[in-house]
BAMI-632321 format. One record per residue: residue in one letter; x, y, z of N, C-alpha, C, O in turn. Coordinates in steps of 0.05 Angstrom, whole numbers, plus 5000, padded with zeros to 4 digits. Example, Ala and Ser with C-alpha at 12.3 -4.5 7.8 and 13.67 -1.06 7.14 Angstrom:
A526448865156524649105156526449345156528549345169;S525749555142527349795143525850015157526850235161;
END
This chain:
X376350958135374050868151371450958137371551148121;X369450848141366650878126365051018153365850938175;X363251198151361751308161359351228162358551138141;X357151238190354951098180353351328169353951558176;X351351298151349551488145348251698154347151878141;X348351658181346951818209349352038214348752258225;X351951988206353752098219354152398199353852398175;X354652578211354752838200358352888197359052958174;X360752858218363352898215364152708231363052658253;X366752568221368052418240371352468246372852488227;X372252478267374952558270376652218269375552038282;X378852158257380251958260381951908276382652098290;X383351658280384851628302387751848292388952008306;X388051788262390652018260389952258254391452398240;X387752358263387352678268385952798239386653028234;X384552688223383852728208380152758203378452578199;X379853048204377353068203375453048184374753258173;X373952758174372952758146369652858150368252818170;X368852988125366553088130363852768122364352538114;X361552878128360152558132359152638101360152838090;X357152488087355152508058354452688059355552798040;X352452918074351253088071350953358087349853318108;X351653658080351953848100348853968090348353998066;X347454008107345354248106345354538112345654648134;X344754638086345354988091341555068089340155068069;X340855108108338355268106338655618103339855778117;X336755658073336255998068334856138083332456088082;X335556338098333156478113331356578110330356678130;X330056588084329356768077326856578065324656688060;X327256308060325356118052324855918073322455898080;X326555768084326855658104326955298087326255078096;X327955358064328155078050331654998050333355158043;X332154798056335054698062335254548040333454408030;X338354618028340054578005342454328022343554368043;X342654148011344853948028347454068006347054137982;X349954078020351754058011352753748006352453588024;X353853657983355553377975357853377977359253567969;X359053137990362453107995363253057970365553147968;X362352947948363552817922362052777889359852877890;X362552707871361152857857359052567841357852557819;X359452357863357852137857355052237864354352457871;X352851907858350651947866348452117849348652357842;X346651977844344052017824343452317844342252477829;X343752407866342152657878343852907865343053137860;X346252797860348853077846346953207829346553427839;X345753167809344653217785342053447796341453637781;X340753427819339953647830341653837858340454007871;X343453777860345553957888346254117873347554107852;X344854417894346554627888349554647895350754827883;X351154467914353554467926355754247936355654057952;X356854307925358854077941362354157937363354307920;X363853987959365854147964367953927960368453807982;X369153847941370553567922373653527941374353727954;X375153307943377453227953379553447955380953467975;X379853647928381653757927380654017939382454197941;X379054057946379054347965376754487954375554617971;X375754497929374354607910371654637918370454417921;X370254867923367954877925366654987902367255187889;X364254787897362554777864359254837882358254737902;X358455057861355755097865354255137837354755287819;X352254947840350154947814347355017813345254917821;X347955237800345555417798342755267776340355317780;X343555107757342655017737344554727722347054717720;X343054557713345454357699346654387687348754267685;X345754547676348554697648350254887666352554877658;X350155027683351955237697353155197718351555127735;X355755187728356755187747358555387749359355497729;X359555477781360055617792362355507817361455347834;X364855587818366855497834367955597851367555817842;X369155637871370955797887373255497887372355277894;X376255537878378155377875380655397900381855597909;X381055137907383155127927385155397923385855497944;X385955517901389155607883387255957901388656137910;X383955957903384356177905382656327885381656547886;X382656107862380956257837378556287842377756217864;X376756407823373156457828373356387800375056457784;X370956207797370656237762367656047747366655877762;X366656067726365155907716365355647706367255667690;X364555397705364055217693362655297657362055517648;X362655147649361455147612360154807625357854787619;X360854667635359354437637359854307666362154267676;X357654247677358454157711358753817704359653727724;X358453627687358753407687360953347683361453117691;X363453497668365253417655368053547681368853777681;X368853387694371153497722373353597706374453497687;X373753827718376153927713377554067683379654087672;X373754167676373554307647374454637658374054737680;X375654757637376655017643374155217644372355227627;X374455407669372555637672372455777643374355787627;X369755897639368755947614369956297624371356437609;X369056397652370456597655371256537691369856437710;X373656637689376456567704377456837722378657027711;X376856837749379356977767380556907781379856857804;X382056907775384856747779385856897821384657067833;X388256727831388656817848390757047849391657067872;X391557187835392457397827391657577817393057767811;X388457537812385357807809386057927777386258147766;X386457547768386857677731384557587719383957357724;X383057747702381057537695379957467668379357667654;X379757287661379157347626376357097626375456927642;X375757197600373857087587370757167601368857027607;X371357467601367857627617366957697596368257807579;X363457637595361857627571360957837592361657857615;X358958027576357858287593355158227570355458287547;X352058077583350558177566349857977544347757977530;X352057817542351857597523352957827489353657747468;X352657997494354058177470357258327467358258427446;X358358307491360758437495362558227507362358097527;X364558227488366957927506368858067504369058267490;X371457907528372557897535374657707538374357577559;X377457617519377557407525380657437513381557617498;X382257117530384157117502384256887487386356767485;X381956817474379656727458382856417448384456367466;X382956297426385056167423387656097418388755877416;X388656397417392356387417392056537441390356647454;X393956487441395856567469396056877472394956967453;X396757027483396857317487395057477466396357637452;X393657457463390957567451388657717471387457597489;X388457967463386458047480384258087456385458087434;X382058127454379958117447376158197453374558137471;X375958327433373158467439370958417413371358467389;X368858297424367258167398364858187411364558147435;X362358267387360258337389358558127385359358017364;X355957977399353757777395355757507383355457377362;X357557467401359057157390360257247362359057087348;X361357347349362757337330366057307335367257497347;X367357097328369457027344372057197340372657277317;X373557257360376457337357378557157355379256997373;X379757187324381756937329384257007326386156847326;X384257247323387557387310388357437342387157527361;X392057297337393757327362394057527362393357687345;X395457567390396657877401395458087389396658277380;X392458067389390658387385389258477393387758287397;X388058657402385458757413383758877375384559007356;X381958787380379758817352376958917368376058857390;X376558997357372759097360371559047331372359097309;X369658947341367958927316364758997322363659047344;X363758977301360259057299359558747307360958547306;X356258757315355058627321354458327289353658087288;X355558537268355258347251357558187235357258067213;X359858197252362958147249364758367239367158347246;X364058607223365858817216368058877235367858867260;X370258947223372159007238372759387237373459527218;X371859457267371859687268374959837272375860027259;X376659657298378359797302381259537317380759367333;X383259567308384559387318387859467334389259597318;X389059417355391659487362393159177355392358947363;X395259237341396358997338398358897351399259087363;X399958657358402258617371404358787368405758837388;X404858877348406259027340407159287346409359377342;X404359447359403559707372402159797347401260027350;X401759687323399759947303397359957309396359767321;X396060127303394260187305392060267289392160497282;X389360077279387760217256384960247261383460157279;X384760337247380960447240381060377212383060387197;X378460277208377860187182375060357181373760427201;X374460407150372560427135369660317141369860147159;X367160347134365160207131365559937138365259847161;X366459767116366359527102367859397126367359157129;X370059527149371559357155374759217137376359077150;X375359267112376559177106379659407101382159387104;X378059567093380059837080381460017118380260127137;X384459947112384560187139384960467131386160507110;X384060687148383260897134385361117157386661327153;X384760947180387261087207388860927214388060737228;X391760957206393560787211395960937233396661177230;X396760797251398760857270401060717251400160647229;X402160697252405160517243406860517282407260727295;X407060367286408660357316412160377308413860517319;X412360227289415560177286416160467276418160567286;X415160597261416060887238414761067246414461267233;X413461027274412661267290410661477261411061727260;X409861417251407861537227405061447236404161237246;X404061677230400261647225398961717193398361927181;X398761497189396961507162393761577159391961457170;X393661757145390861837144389761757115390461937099;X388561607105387461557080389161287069388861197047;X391061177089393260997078394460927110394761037132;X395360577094396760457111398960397110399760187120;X401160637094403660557093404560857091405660937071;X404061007112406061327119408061297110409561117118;X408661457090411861577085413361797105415861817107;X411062007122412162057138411062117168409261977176;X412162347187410762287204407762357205406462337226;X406662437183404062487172403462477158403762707150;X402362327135402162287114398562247107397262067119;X397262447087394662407084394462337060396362407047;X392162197045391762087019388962067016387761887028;X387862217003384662326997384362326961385862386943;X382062246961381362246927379962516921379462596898;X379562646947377362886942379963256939382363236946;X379363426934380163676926381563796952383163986952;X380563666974381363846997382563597015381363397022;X385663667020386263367035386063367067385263177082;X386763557073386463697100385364057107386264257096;X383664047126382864297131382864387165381464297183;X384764607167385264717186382964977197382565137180;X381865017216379865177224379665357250379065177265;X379665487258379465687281377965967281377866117262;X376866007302375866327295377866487312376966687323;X379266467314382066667324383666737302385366577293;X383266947294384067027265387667097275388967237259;X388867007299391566987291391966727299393966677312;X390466577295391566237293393266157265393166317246;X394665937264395665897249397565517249397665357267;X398465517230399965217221402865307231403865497218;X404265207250406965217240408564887242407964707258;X410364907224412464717227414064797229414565017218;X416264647248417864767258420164507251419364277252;X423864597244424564427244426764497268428464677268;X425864287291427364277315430664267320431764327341;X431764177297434364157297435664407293437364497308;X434664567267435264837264434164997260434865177245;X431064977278429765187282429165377252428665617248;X429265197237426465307215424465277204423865067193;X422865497205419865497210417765567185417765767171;X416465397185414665567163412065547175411365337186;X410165827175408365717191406065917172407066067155;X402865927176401566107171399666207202398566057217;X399666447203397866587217397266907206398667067194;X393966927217393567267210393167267178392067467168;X393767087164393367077140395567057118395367037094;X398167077140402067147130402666877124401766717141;X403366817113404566607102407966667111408866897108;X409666467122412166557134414566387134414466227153;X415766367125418566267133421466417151422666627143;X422166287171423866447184426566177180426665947171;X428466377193431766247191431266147231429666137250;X434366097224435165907257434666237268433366227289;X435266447261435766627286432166657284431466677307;X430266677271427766747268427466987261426267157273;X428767017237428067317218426667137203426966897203;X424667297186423067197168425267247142426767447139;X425066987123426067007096424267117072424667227051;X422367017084419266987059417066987073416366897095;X416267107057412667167065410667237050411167417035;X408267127049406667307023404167367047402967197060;X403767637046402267747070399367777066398367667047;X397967897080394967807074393967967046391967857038;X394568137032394668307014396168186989396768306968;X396667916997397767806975400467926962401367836941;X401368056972404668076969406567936969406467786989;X408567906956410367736963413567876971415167986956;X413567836994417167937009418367787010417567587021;X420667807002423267627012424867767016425467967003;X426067637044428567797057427368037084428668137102;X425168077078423668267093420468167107419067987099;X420068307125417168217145415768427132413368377130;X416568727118414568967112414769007083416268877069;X413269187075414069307044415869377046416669487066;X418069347014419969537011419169797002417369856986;X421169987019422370147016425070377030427070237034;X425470557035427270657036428170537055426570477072;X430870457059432270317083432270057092433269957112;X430369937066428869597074430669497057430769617035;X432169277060433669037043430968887039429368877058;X430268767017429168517004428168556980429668686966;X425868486967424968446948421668436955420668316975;X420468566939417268516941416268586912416768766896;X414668356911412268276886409468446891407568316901;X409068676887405968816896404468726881404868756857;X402168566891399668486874398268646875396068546872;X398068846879394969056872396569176846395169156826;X398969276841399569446817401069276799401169376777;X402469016800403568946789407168956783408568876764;X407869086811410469186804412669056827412369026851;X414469006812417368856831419569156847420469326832;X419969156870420469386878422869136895421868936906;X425169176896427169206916428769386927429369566912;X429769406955431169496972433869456977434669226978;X435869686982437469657000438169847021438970067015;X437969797041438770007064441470167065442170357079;X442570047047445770147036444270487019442170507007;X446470727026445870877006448370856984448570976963;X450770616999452770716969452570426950450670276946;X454170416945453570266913453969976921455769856933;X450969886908449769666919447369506890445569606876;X448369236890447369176866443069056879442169016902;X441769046854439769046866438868796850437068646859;X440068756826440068536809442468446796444168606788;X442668186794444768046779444667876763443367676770;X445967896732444967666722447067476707449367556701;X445967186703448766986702448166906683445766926676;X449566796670449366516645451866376655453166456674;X452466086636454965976647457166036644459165886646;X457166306638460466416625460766626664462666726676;X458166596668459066726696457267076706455267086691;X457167246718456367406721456367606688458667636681;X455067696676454767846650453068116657452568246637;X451868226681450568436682449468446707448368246717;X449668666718447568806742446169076734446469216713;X444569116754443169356762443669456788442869316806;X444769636795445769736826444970016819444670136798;X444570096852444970336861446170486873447470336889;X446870746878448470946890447371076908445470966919;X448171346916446771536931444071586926442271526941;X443871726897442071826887440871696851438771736839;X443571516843441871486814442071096810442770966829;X441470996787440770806781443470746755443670916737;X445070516755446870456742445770166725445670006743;X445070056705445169866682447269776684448669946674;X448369626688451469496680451369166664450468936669;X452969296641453969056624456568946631458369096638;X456968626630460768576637461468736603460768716580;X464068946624466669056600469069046610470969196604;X469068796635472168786644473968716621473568566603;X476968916628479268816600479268536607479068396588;X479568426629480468206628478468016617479267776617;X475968066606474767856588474967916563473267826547;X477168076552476768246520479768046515481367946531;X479668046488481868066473482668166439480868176423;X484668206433485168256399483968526392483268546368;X483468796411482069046407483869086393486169006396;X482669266369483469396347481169736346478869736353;X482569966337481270176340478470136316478269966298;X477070296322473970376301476070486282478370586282;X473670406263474370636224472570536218471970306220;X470970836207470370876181466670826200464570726191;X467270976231464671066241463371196228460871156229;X464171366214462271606207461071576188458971706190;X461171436160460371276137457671116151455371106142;X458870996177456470716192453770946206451470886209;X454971206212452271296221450871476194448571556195;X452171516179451571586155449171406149447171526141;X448971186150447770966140444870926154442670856149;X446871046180442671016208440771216193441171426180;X438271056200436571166189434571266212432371146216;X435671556228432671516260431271676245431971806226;X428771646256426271746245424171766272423871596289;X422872006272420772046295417871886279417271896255;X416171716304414171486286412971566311413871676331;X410371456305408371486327407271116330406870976311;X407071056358406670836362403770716352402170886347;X402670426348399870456339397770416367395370446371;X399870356383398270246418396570506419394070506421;X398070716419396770976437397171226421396071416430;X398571256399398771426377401771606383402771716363;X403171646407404771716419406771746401407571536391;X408172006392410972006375412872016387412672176405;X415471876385417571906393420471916374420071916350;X422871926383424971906358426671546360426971406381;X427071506345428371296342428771096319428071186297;X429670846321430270686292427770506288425570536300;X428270306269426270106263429469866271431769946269;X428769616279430869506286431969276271433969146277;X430569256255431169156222433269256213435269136207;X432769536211434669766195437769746214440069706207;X436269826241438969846260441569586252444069606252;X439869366248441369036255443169126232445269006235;X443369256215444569206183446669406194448269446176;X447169516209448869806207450669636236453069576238;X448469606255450269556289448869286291446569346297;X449069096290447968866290447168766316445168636321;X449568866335449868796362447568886386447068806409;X446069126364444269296377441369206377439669296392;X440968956357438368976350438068626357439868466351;X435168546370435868256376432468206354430668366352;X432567976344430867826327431367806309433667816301;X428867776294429367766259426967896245424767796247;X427468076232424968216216423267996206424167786195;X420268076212418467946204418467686217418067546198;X418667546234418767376247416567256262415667416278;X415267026263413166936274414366686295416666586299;X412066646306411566486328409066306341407466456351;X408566136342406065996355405466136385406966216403;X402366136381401566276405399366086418398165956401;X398566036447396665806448394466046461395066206478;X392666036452389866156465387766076473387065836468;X386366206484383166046495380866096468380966316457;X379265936460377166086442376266146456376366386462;X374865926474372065916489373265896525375265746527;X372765976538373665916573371265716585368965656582;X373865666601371565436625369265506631368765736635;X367865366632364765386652364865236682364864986687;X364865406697364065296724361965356738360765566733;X361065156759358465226766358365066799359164836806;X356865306815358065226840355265006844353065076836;X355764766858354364566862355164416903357064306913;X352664516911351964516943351164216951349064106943;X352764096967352063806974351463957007352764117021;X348263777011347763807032347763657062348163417064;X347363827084349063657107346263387110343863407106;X348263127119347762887122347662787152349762757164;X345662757163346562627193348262397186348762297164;X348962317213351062017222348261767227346361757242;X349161637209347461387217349261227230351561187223;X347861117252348860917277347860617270345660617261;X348960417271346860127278345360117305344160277319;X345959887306343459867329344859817352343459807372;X348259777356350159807375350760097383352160117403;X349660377366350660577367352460697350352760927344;X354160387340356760467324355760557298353760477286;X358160817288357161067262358260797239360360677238;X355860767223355760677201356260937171357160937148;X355461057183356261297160357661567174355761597189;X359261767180359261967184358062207174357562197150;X357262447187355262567179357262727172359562717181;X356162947147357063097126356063347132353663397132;X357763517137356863817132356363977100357563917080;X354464167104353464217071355964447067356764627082;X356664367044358964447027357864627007355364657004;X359964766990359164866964361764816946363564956954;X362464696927365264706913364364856877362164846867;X365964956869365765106836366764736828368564586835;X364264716810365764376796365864466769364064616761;X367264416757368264456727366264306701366564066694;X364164496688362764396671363364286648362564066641;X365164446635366364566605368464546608369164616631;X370564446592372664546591373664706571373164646548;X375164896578376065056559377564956533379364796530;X375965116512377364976488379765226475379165466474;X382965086464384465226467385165166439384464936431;X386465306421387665296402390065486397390265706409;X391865406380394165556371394165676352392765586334;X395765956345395666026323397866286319397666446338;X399966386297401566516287401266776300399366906293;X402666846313403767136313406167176317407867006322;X406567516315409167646307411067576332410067556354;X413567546329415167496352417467626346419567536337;X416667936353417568246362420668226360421968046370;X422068486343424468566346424768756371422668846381;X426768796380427469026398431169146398432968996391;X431569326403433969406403435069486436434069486458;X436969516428438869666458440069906449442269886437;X439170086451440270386439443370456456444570656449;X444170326473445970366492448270186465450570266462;X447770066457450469926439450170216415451070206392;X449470346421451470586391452770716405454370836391;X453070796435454870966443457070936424457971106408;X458170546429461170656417461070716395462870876387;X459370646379459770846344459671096335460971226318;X457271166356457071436361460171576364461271736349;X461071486383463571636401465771636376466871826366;X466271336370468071386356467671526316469571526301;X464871626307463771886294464872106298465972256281;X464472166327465172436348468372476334468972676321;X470272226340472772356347473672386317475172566309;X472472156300472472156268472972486266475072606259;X470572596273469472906263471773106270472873266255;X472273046299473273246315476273176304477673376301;X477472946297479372946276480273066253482673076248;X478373166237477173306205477573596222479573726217;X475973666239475473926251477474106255477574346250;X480273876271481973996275484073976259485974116268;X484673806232485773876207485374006195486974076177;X483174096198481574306177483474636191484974786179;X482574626219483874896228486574856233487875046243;X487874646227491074636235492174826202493775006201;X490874706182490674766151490575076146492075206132;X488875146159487875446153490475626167490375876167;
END
């Protein structure tokens, strides 16, 4: 049925209440009345703030370019164009209070811009077009920071292009200087210092720990530490620069380990054992060939003289002729002028061969410094953070440093020296001995004779 123009609502015979051409909403506050429109005909549309269309939809127009909706479904949302029916809200809340595509400012969006499951954040219109990501960028397109479908996670550089903080989602790794972690931390710096740890609690410290079997290496106090599954320390080099192994203290009396003293220079080991107990061992591939052990009270040298590594012994002759032949002589050293008795080991090698290791007169290449490095400590000073004009750090600010940078390099050359005989005075016992019995043989023919 048609309505006459006069008519404001008409009810039908089958119960149907249609609204008439025109509703008037007067503002209170002006006292100027806005007509609401049943439809979206009619030369007057083009100035109505309102009208409420067949399908349920109420449209309000603030301006020709802008519209504004409340939708049968429930939704709230914007128009991008009021001429064109049934164009998609520019920004959308849906009847389930989801909402996308909120500009904040005309500089901050919100959207899931043209693929499908894409969230997105973009500065002064610079578009987001990468799926399944959340991106930030600068006002001038840079890509500051991005989560990917994937779950990784980056920070980039200045430029935007270089990632500098990488998550890895699948390999559970964080890359610092790199986007491909080898492990669950992995840093990669071009500069001298890759990471720096800091506290003023002088027993803070690093530890790693391996969870499965609880071993630890950690630093605090200035100890450097390694412990076992039960958490004895194995190793340590302590703030004094020592090095222990096997022990948390210095050795000594009653201490099992080993310690390197850096103030004197000397290797000191322990055993808590007072009976016989080796303190050194030494191998080649034929197998154990020598220790050093201790007793109660003295110090034992040991060479291998098991029978069971000997064969084809035959007795000494003709010792006493061979020491006939030694030549000891008391000499004074040229280090310190010091006299003592003994051989030259030249001489020794010709008589006991076994006794004397090198070769008379013997040289060797030696590498030395002429000249040493030059270094020179060089102070970079602290830098504020420059921001743009979003706030976002275009540069990070720099604290003033001091590093020794290397001027010179040391110039090194090679050149001849002596490469030293030495003997083992412990290999004449047996010649010695068997001299002795030589003698004591003669001695007692001599008085068997008489």
């Amino acid at each position: 049925m048609s309505l006459p123009i006069y008519q404001r609502v008409a009810v039908t015979d089958a119960g149907d209440v249609i609204p008439g051409a025109e509703y008037t909403v007067v503002n209170e506050n002006t006292g100027v009345a806005a007509p609401i429109y049943s439809d979206r005909t009619g030369a007057t549309l083009l100035t109505a703030p309102y009208f409420a269309d067949s399908a349920g939809t109420i449209q309000f127009f603030i301006a020709q370019g802008t519209t504004f909706r409340v939708a049968a479904s429930g939704g709230v949302g914007t128009y991008t164009d009021r001429y064109v029916y049934g164009v998609a809200e520019a920004v959308l809340v849906d009847a389930s209070g989801n909402v996308d595509g909120l500009t904040v400012d005309g500089l901050f969006n919100f959207g899931s811009g043209a693929n499908t499951g894409q969230l997105g954040a973009e500065f002064n219109g610079v578009s987001v077009t990468a799926a399944g990501k959340w991106r930030v960028r600068t006002n001038g397109g840079t890509t500051r920071q991005t989560i990917e479908s994937n779950g990784d996670v980056v920070f980039y550089e200045d430029t935007g292009t270089t990632p500098k903080f990488f998550w890895d989602a699948s390999a559970e790794s964080l890359g610092i200087g790199t986007s491909s972690p080898s492990a669950p931390l992995h840093t990669v710096s071009s500069e001298n210092l890759v990471a720096k740890f800091s506290s003023s609690d002088v027993t803070s410290g690093i530890r790693i720990e391996d969870t499965t079997t609880s071993y630890d290496f950690y630093v605090d106090s200035g100890n450097l530490r390694i412990t076992n599954t039960a958490g004895s320390e194995r190793l340590r080099i302590d703030s004094a620069g020592n090095l222990l192994v096997g022990t948390a203290s210095v050795v000594s009396a009653g201490v099992d380990g080993i310690q390197l003293h850096q103030a004197i220079g000397q290797i000191s080991t322990g055993r808590s054992s007072t009976g016989g107990a080796n303190h050194h061992a030494f191998y080649n591939p034929n197998g154990l060939v020598g220790t050093i052990s201790t007793s109660g009270s003295a110090t034992s040298y040991n060479t291998s003289s098991d029978y069971r590594l000997k064969e084809d012994d035959v007795p000494m002759t003709g010792a006493t002729e061979r020491v006939k032949a030694l030549r000891p002589v008391n000499f004074a050293w040229k280090a310190d002028g010091s006299r003592v008795d003994g051989f030259f080991a030249h001489e020794l090698a010709e008589v006991v061969p076994e006794a004397a290791s090198g070769t008379k007169d013997a040289m060797m290449d030696e590498e030395y410094e002429i000249t040493p490095a030059v270094y020179e400590d060089v102070t970079t000073p602290a830098v504020e953070a420059v921001l743009d004009e979003d706030g976002m750090v275009i540069t990070e600010a720099v604290e003033e440093s001091t590093e020794s940078v290397l001027v010179t390099e040391a110039v090194m050359a090679t050149r001849s020296v002596p490469d030293y005989q030495g003997i083992d005075q412990s290999k004449l016992v047996p010649l010695l001995t068997a001299t002795i019995q030589e003698l004591i043989a003669r001695i007692e023919a001599l008085e068997a004779g008489a």
